[in-house]
DRENBANU-51975 format. One record per residue (C-alpha): x negated, y negated, z negated. Coordinates in Angstrom, 3 decimals, decimal comma, always signed. Last residue first. Example, Ala and Ser with C-alpha at 12.3 -4.5 7.8 and 13.67 -1.06 7.14 Angstrom:
2
[atom [-13,670; +1,060; -7,140]]
[atom [-12,300; +4,500; -7,800]]
//
This chain:
401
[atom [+74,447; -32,073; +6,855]]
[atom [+75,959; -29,652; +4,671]]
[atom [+72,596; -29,079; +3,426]]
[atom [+72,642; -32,255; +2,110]]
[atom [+75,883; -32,151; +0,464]]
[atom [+75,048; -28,714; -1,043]]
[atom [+72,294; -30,419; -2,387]]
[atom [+74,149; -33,584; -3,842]]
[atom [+76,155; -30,857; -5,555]]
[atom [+73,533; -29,174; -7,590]]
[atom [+71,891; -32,258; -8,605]]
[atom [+75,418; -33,555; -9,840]]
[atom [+75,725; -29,977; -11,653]]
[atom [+72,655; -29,989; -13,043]]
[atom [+73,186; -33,328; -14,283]]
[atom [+76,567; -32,673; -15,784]]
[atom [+74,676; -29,593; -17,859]]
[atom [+71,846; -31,752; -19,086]]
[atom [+74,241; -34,277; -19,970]]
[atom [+76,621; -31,656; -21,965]]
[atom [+73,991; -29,833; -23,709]]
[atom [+71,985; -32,983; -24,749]]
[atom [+75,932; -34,312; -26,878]]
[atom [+76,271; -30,257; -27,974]]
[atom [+72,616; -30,814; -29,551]]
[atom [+73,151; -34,315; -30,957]]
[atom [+77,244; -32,918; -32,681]]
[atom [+75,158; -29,210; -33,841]]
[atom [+72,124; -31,661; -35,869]]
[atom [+75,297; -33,802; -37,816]]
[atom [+77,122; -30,523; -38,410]]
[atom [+74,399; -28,861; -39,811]]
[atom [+72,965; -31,707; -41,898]]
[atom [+76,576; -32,463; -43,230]]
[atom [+76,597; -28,338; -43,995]]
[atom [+73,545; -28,942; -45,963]]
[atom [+74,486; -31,880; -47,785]]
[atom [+77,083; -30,571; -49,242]]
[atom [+76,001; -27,145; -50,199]]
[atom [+73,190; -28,871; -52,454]]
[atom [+74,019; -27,057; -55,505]]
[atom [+74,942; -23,552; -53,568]]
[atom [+71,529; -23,648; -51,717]]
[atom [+69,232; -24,778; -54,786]]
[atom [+71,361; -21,507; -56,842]]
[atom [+70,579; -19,468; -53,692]]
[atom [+66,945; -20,106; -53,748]]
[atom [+67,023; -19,364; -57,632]]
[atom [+68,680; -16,159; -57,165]]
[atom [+66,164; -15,071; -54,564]]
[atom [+63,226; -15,709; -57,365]]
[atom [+60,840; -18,237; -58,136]]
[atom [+58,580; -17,540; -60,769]]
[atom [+55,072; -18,405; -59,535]]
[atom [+52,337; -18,257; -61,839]]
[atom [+51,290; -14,775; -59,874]]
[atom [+50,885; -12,638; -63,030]]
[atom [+50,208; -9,223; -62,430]]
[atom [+51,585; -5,918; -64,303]]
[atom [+49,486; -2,845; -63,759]]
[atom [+50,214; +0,422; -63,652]]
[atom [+47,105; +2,885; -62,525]]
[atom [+47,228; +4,838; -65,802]]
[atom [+48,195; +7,776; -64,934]]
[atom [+51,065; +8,233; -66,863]]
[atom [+52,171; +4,307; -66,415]]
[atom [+51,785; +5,635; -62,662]]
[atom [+54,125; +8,263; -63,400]]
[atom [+56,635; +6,129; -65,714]]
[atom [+57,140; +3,117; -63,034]]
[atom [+60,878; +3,672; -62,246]]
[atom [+61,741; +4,207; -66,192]]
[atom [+64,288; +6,089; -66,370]]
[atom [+68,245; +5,144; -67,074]]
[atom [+69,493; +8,276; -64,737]]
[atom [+70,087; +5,939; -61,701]]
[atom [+66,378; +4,132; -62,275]]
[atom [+66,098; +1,431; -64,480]]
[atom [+65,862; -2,184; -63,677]]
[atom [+62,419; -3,554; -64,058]]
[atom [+63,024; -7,542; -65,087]]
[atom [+60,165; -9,909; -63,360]]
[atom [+56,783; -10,703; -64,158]]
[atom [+54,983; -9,079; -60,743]]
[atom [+54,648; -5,379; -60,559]]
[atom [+51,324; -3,488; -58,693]]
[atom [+50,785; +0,072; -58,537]]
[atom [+46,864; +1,362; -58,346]]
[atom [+44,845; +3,942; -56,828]]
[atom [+47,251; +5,051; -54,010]]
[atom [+46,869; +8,596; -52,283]]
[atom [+49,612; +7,454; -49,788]]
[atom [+50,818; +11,313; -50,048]]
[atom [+49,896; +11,830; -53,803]]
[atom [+51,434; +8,192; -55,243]]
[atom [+54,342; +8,997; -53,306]]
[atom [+55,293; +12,451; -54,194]]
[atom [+54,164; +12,144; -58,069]]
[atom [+57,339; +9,283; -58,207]]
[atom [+57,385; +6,002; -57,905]]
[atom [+61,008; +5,963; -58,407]]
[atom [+63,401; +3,503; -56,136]]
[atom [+62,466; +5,493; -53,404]]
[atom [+60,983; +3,850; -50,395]]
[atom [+63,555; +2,955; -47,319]]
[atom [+61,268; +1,481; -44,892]]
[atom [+57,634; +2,211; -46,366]]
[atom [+55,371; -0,562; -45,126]]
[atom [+51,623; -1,364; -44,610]]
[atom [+48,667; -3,435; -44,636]]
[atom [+50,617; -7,073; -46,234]]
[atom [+48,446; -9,677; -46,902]]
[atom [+49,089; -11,366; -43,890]]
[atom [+52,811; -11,119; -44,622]]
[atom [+54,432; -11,083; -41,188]]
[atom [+55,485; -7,568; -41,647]]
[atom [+57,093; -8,784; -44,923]]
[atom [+59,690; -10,735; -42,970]]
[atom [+59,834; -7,989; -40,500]]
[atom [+61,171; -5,279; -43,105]]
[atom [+63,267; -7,438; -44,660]]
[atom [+65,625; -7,979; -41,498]]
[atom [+65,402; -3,988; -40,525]]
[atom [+66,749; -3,575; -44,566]]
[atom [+69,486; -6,214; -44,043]]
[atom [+68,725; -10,284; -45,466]]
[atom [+70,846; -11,419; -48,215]]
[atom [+70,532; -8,400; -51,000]]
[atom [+72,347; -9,191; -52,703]]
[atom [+75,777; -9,829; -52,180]]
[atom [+76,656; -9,556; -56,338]]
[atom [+74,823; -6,688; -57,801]]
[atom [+71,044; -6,686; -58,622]]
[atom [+70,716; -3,111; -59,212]]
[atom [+72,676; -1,112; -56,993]]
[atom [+72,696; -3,285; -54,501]]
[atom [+69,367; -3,058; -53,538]]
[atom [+69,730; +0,466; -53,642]]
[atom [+72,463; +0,256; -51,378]]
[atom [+70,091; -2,103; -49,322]]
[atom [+67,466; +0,420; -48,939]]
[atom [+64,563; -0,745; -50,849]]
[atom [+61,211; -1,819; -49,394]]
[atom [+57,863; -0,038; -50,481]]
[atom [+54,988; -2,561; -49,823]]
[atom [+51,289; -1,145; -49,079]]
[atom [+48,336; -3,493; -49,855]]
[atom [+45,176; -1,728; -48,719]]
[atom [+42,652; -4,413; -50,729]]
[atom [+39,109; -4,180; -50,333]]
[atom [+37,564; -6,408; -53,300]]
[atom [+40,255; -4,990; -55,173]]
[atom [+43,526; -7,406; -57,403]]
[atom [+42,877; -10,287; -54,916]]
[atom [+45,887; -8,922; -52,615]]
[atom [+47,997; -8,313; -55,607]]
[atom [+47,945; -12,119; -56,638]]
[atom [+48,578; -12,833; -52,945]]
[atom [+51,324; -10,340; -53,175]]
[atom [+53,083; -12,320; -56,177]]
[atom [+52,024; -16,059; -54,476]]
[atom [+53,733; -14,679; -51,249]]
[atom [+56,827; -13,134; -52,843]]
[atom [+57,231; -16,684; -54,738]]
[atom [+57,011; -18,439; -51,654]]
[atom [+60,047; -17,013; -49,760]]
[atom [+61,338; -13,827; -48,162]]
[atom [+65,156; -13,923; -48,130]]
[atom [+64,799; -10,242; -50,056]]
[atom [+61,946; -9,063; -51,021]]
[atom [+63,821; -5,866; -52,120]]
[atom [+61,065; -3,926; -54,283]]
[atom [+58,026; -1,913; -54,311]]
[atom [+54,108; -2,379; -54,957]]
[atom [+51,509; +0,201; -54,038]]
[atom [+47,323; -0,389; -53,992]]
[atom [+44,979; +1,507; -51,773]]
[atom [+41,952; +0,427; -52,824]]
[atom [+39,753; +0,535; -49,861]]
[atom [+36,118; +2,712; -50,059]]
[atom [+37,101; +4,979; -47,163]]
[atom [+39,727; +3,298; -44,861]]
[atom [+42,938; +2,555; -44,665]]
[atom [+44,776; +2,471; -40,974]]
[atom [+44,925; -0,474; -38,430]]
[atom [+47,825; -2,476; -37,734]]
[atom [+50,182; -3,754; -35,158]]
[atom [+53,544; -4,343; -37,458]]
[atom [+55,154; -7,212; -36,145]]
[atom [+54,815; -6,072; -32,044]]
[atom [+55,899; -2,462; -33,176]]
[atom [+58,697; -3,571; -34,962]]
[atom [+60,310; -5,426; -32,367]]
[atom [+59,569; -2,870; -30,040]]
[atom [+61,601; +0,160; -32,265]]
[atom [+64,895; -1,848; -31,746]]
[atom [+66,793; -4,014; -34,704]]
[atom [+70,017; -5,926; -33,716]]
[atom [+70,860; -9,282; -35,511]]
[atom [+74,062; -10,224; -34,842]]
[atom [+74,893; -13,894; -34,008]]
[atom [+75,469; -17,028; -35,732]]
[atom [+75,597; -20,668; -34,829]]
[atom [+72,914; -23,641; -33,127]]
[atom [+71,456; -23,730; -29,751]]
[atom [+74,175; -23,052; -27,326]]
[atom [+75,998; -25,773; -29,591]]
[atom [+79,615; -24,961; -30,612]]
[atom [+82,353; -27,273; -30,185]]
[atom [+83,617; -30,330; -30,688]]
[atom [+83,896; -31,428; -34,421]]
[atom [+80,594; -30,010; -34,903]]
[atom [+80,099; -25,951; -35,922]]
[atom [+77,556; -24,795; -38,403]]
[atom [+78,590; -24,939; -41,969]]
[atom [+82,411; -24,713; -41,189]]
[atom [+82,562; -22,440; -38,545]]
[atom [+79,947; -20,347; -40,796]]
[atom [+82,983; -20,091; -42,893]]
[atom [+85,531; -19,464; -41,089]]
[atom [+83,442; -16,689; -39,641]]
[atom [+82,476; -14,936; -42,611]]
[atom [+86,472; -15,378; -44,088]]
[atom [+87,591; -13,882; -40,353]]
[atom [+85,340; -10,967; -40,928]]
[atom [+83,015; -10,865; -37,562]]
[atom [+79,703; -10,282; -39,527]]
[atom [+81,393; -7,450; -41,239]]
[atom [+78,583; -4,875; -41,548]]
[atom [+75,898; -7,314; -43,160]]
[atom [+78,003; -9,988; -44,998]]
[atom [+79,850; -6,976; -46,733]]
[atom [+78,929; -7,867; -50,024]]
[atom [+80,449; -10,955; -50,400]]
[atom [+79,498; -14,250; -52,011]]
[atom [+80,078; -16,834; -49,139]]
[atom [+77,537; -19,128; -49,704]]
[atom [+74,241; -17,397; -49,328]]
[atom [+75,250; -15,666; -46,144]]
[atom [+75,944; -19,306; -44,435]]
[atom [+72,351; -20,182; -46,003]]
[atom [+71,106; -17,042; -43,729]]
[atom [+73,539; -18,033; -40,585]]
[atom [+72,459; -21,668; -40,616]]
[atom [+68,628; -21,231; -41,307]]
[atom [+68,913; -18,984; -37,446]]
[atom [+68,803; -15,124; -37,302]]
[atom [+70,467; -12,269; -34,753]]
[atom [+68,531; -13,432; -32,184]]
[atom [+64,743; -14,315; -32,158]]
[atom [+64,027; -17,465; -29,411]]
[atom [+62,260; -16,489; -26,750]]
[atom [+58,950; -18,478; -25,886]]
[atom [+58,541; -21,137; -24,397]]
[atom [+55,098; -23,556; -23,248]]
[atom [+54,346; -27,641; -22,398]]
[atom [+51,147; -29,317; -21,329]]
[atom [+52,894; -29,944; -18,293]]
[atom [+52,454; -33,789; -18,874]]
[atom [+56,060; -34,537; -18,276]]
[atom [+56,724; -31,433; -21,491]]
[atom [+53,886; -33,013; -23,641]]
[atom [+56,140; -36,166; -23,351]]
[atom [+59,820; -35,384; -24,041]]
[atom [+59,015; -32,360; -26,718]]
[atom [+60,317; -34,393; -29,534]]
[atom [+63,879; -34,450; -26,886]]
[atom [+65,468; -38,000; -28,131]]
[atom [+69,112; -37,659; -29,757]]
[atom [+68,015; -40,953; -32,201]]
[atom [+67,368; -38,586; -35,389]]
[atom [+64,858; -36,597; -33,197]]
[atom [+65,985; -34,016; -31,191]]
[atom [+64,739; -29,900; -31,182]]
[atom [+66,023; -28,009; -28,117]]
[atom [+66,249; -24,137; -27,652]]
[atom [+64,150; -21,838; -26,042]]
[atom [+60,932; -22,018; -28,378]]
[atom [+58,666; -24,257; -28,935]]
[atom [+55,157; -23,744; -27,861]]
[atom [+51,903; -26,183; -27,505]]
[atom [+49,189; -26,502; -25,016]]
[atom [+45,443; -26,988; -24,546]]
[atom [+44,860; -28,186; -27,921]]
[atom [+41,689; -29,783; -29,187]]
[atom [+43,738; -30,737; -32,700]]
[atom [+43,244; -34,636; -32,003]]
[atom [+44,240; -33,999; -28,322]]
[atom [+47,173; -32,104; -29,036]]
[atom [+48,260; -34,825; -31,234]]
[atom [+47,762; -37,393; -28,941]]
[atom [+49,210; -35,728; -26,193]]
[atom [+52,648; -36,677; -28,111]]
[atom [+54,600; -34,184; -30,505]]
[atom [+57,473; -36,205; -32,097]]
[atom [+57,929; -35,212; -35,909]]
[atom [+54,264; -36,155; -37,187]]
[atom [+52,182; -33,257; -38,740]]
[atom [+51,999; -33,715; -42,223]]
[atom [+50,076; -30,888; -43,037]]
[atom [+48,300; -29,295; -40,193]]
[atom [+47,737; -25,171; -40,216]]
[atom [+45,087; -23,064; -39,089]]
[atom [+44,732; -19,437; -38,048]]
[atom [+48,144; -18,320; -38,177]]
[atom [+49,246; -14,995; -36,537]]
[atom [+49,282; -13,243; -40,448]]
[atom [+52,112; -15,576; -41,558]]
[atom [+50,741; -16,532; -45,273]]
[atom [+49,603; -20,300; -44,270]]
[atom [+53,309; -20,979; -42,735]]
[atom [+54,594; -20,211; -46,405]]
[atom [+52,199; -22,250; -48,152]]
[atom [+52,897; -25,215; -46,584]]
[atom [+56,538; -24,810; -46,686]]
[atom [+55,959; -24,745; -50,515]]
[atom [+53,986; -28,182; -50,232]]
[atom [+56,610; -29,347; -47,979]]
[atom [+59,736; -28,829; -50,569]]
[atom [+62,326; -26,300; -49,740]]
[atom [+65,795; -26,588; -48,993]]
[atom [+65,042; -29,220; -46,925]]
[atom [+67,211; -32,653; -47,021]]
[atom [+68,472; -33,990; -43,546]]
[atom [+67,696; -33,934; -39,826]]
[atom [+65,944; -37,000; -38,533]]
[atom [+64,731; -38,931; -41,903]]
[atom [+64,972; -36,139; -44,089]]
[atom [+62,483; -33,927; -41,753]]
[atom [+60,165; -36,811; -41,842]]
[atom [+60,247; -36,982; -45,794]]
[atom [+59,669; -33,417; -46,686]]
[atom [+57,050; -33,647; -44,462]]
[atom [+56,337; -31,872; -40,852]]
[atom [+54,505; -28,739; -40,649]]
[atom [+51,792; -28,306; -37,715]]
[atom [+50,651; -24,937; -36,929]]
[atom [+47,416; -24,168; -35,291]]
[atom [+47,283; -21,052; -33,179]]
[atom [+43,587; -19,507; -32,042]]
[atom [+43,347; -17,701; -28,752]]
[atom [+46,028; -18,194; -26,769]]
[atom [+49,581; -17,450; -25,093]]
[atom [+49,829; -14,144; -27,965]]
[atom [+49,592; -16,966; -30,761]]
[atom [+52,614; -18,158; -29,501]]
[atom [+54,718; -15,229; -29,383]]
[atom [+53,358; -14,159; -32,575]]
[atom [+54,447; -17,915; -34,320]]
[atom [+57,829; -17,540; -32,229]]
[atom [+58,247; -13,956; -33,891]]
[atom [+56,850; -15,414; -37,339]]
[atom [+60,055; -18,040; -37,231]]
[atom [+62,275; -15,800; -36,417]]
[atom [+60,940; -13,475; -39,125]]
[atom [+62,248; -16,216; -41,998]]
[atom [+60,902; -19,682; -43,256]]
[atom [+63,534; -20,974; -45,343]]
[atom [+62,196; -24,691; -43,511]]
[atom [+59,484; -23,912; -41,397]]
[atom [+59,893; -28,001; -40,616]]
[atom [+57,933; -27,920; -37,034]]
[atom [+54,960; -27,374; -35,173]]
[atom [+53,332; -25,320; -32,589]]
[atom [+49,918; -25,796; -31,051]]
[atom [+47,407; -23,306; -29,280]]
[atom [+43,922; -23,544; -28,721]]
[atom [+42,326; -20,709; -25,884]]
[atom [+39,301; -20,417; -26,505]]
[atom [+36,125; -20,701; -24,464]]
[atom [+34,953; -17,991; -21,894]]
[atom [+38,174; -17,518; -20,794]]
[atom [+38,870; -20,764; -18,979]]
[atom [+36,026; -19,413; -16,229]]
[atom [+37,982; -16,485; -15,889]]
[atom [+41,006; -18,195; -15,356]]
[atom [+43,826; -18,239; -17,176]]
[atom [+47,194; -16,541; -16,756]]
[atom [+50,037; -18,105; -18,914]]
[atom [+52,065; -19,858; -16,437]]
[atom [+51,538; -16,886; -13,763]]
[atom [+53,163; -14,962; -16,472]]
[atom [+56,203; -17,183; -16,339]]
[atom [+57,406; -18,636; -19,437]]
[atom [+60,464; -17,484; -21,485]]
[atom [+57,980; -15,169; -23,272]]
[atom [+57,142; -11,982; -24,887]]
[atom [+53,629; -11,696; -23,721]]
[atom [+52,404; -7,975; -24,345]]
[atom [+49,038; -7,934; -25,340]]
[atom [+48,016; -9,693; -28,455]]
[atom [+44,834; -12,064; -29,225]]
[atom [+42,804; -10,767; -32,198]]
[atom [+42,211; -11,299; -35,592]]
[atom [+45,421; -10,221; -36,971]]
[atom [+45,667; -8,778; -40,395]]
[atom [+47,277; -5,805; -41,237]]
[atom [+50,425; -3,569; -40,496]]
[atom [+51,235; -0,021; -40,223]]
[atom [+55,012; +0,692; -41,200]]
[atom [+56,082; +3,873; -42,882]]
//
């Protein structure tokens, strides 16, 4: 059980590749706001993508996002998987976001930060190049209006459409299976290497990371505490339309979201689902600004237990196929009983198969885009790394001296 919410307020606890000293402001700088900018494609927006959102928002005040177009992110990296009024919508529903800017252009200049009253803006640790091999950062960075954070191991685009593409069900536990990693070799390794930037690694769950997604406050008196359970698996756009729909369902919504084990999940959609891990799911919907709470490993039933301890008043199920329980019951028979089921429309009927189906049809292009964006990364990698080591030995010259 996972207490989450809305976020109104700055966070404590920098987690940050900048110094401290970086981030301090005066107390005269205080009494105004601090405006923050980060952009990008929030392409298959996942919980690395919140985590640099929270990370940012925790440098500031008040975070403004800036998503690029379907067209600019063709131009320098390739096709998206999903299309920019979509991505819109999925940067709006991350809880740390006050304001976002459609079409924001692909190179961020002091212009842009000065049309958006920005102080600075945040990228995180690794290196984003425009279709020419140019830093987009280049300028802000010279100007020191420039932040990092720490990018989130354990997830990148390339390792989640990697797990759509090679149907197993073992994509979780056996992340070094030679079939896994031939694959992903394929989809995100250039003819020359691996970036530092780009390629797969585990994703490891601690008790911190959970903590700084799930910073909440507790129902209270006159909320309608209202229940909905399921996988939300590869979190996307037609989860946030379906609890957006459940959000407006009260005038004081408690929104509490049950989340499968992944043997359960198993159980009843088959095939490799479900894509992301239990600990993975759980911080996608943690994001969720509509989100108040979740239960890590709820029962399939909603049973007399649950609906007594969380005291709910009503249990929420979007337009898609109930699966029966393990003895062929009806998961949703004691609310039905009580009359607190209700089935809600979103007007959205994208599921996880369909994201996979737009994957698999397009896997092509995607692992061209890959390999293209790895080959400009590894080419930055290897000049930043010969100058460092020219700067380095011109100062062992001169000290030589």
């Amino acid at each position: 059980m996972i207490k989450n919410g809305h976020h109104t307020s700055n966070e404590q606890g920098i987690e940050s590749g900048a110094k401290q000293g970086d981030l301090a402001c005066s107390p005269e700088k205080r009494k105004r706001s601090v405006r923050v900018w980060c952009d990008g494609c929030y392409d298959m927006v996942h919980y690395g993508h919140s985590n640099q959102l929270r990370q940012a928002k925790a440098m500031g005040d008040y975070l403004i996002v800036g998503v690029h177009t379907d067209e600019e992110i063709s131009k320098h990296k390739g096709p998206p998987v999903f299309t920019q009024a979509e991505r819109y919508k999925m940067v709006r529903a991350i809880k740390w976001v006050d304001e976002i800017v459609e079409g924001a252009p692909y190179v961020t200049t002091l212009d842009t930060l000065d049309k958006y009253n920005s102080d600075f803006c945040v990228h995180g640790d690794d290196i984003t190049l425009t279709v020419d091999g140019k830093d987009t950062y280049a300028e802000v960075k010279r100007e020191g209006r420039y932040r990092e954070c720490r990018r989130t191991q354990g997830v990148s685009t390339t390792d989640l459409v990697g797990r759509m593409l090679l149907m197993t069900k073992t994509h979780h536990s056996n992340i070094d299976n030679s079939d896994y990693q031939q694959h992903t070799d394929n989809f995100g390794k250039g003819p020359k290497g691996h970036s530092p930037w780009t390629g797969v690694s585990q994703f490891l769950q601690t008790s911190q990371k959970i903590i700084q997604f799930a910073s909440g406050k507790e129902a209270q008196p006159g909320d309608t505490i209202i229940y909905v359970a399921g996988a939300f698996d590869l979190f996307h756009i037609g989860h946030v339309d379906f609890l957006e729909t459940v959000y407006k369902q009260a005038e004081r919504p408690y929104v509490i979201v049950g989340l499968h084990f992944d043997q359960e999940v198993n159980r009843y959609k088959g095939k490799n689902y479900p894509i992301m891990n239990i600990h993975e799911r759980t911080l996608s919907v943690l994001a969720c600004r509509y989100v108040s709470e979740v239960v890590i490993g709820a029962p399939y039933a909603v049973g007399k237990d649950l609906l007594d301890h969380f005291k709910v008043d009503l249990v929420c199920h979007g337009k898609t196929e109930v699966f029966p329980d393990r003895d062929t019951a009806d998961p949703y028979a004691e609310p039905k009983k009580r009359g607190i089921f209700r089935t809600v429309d979103s007007g959205n009927g994208l599921t996880t198969d369909d994201i996979v189906q737009r994957i698999i049809k397009n896997r092509l292009l995607f692992e061209a885009r890959n390999q293209k964006k790895e080959a400009k990364e590894i080419a930055v990698y290897e000049a930043m790394k010969s100058q460092a080591e020219g700067e380095q030995a011109g100062d062992s010259a001169q000290a030589a001296q």
